[in-house]
PyMOL CGO cylinders between C-alpha atoms (Angstrom):
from pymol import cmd
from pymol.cgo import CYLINDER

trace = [
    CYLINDER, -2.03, 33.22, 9.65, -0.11, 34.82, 6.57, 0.3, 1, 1, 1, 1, 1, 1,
    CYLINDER, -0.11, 34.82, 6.57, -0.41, 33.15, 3.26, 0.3, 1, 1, 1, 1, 1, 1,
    CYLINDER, -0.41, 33.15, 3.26, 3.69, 32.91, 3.29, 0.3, 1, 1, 1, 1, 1, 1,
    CYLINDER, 3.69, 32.91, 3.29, 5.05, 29.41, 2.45, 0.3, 1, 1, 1, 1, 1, 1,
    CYLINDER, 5.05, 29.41, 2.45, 6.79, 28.21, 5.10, 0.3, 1, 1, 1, 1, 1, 1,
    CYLINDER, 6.79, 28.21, 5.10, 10.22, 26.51, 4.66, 0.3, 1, 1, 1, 1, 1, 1,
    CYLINDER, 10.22, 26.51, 4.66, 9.84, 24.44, 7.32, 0.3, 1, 1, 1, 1, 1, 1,
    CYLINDER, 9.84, 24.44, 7.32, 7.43, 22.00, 5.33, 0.3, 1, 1, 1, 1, 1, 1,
    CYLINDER, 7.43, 22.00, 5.33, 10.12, 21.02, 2.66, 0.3, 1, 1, 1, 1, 1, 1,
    CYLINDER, 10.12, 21.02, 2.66, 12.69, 20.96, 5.35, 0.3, 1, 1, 1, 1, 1, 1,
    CYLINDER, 12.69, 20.96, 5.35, 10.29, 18.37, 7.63, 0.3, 1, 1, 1, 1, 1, 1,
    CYLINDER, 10.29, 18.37, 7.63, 9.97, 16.14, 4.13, 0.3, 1, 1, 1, 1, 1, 1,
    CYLINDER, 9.97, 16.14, 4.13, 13.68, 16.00, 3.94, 0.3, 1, 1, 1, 1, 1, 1,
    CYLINDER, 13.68, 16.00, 3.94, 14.10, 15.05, 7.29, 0.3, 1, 1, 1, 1, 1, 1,
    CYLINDER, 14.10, 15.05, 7.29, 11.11, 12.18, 6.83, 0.3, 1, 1, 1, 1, 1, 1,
    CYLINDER, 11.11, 12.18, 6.83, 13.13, 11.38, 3.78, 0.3, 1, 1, 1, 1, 1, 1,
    CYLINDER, 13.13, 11.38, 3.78, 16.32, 11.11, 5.96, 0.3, 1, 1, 1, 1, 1, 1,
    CYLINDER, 16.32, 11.11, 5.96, 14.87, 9.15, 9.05, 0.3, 1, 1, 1, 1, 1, 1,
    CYLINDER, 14.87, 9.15, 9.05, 13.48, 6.52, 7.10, 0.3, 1, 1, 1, 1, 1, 1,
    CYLINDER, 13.48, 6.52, 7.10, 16.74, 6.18, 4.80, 0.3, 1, 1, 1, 1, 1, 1,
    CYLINDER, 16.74, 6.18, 4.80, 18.58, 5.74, 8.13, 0.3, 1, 1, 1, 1, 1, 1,
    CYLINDER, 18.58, 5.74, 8.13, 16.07, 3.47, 10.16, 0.3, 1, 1, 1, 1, 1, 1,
    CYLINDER, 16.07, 3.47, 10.16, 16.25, 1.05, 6.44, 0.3, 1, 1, 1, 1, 1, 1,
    CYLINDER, 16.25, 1.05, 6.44, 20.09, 1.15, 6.79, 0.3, 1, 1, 1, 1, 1, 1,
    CYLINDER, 20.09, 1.15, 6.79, 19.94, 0.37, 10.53, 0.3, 1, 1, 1, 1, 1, 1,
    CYLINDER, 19.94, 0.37, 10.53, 17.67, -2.80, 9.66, 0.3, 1, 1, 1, 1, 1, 1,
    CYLINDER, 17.67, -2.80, 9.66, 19.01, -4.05, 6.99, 0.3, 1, 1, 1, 1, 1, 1,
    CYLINDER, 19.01, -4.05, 6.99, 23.04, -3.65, 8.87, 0.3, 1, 1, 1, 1, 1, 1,
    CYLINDER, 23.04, -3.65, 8.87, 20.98, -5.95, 11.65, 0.3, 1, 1, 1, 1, 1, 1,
    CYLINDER, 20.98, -5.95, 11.65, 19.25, -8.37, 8.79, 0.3, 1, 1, 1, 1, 1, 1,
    CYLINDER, 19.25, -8.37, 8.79, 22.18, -10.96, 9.06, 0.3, 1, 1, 1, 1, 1, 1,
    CYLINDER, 22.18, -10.96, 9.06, 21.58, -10.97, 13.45, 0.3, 1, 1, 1, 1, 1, 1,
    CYLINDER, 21.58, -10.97, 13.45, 17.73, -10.80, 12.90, 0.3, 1, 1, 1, 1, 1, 1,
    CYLINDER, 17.73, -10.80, 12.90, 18.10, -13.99, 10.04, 0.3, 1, 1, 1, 1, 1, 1,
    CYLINDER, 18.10, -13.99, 10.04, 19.82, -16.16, 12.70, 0.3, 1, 1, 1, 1, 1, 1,
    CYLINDER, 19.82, -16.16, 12.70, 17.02, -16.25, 15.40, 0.3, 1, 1, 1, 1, 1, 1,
    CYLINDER, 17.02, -16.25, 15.40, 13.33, -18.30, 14.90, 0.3, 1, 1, 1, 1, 1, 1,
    CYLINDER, 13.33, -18.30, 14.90, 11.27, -17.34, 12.54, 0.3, 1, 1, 1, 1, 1, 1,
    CYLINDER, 11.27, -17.34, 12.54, 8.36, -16.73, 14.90, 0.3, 1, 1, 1, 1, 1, 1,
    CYLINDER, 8.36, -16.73, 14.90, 10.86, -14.43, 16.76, 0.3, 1, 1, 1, 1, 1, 1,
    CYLINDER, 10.86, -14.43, 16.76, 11.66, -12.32, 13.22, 0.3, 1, 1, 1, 1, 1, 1,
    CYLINDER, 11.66, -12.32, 13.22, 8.25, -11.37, 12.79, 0.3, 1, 1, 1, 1, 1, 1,
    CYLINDER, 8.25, -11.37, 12.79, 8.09, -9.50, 15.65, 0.3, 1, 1, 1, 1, 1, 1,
    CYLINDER, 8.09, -9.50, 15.65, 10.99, -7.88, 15.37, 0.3, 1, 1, 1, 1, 1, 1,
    CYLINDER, 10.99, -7.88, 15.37, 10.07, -6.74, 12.00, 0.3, 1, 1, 1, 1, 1, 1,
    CYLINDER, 10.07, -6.74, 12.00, 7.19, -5.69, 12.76, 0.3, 1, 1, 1, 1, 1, 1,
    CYLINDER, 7.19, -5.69, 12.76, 8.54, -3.10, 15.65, 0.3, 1, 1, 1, 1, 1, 1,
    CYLINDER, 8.54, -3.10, 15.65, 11.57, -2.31, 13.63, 0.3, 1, 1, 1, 1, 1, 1,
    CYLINDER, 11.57, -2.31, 13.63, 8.79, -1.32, 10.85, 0.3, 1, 1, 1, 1, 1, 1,
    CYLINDER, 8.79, -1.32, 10.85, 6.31, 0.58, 13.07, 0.3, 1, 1, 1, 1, 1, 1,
    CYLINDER, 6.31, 0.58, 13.07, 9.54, 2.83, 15.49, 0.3, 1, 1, 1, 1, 1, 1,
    CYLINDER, 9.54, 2.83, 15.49, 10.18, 5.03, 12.57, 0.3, 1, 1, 1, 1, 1, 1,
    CYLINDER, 10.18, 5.03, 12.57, 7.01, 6.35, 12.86, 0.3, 1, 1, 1, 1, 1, 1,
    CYLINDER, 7.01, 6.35, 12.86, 7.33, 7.72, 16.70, 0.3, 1, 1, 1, 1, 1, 1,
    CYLINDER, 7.33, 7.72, 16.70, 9.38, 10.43, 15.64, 0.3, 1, 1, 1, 1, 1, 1,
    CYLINDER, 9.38, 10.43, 15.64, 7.16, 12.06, 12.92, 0.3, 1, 1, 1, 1, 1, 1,
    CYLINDER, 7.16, 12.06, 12.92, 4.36, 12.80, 15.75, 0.3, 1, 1, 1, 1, 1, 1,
    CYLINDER, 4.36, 12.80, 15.75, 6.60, 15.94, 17.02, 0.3, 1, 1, 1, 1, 1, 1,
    CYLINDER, 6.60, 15.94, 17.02, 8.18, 16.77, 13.40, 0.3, 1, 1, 1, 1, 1, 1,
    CYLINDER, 8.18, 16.77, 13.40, 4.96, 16.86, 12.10, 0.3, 1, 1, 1, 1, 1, 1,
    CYLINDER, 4.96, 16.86, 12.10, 3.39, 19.39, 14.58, 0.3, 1, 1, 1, 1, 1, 1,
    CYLINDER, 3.39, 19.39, 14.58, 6.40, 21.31, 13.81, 0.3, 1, 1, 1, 1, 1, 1,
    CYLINDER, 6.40, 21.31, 13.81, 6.22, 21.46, 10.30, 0.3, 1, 1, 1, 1, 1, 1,
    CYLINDER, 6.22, 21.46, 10.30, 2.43, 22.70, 11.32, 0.3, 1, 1, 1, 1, 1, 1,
    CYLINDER, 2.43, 22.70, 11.32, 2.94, 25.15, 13.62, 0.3, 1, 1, 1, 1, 1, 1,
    CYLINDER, 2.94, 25.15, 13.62, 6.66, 25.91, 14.32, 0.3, 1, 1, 1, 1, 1, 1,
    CYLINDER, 6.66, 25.91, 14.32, 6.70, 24.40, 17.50, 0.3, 1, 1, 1, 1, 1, 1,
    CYLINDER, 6.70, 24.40, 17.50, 7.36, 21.20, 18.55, 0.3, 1, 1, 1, 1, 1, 1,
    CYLINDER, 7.36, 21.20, 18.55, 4.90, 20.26, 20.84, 0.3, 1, 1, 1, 1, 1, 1,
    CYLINDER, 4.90, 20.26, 20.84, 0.90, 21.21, 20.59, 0.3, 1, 1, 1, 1, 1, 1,
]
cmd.load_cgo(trace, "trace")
């Protein structure tokens, strides 16, 4: 292991940065559908829409790690 910075750990912020900026765009463009249906059945769909931004930082995150995208 060299003591090198590695670009690939401000590169893997930006793209955090960028998949969150999208996935808030993309939820608040479907706010107006999402405010028409029951309020029990919003919740829910909040709470997905705010937890399936994560399941793409598992593989971007080993990568910013170890340069490869899976372990």
């Amino acid at each position: 292991m060299t003591n090198q910075p590695s670009w690939r750990k401000p590169a893997g912020i930006f793209l955090i940065l960028l998949i969150i900026s999208v996935w808030a765009v993309i939820v608040a463009t479907a706010s107006p559908w999402i405010g028409t249906l029951p309020a029990l059945v919003q919740a829910p769909v909040y709470i997905v829409a705010g937890i399936v931004w994560i399941l793409p930082l598992k593989p971007l995150l080993a990568w910013m790690e170890t340069g490869r995208w899976r372990r």
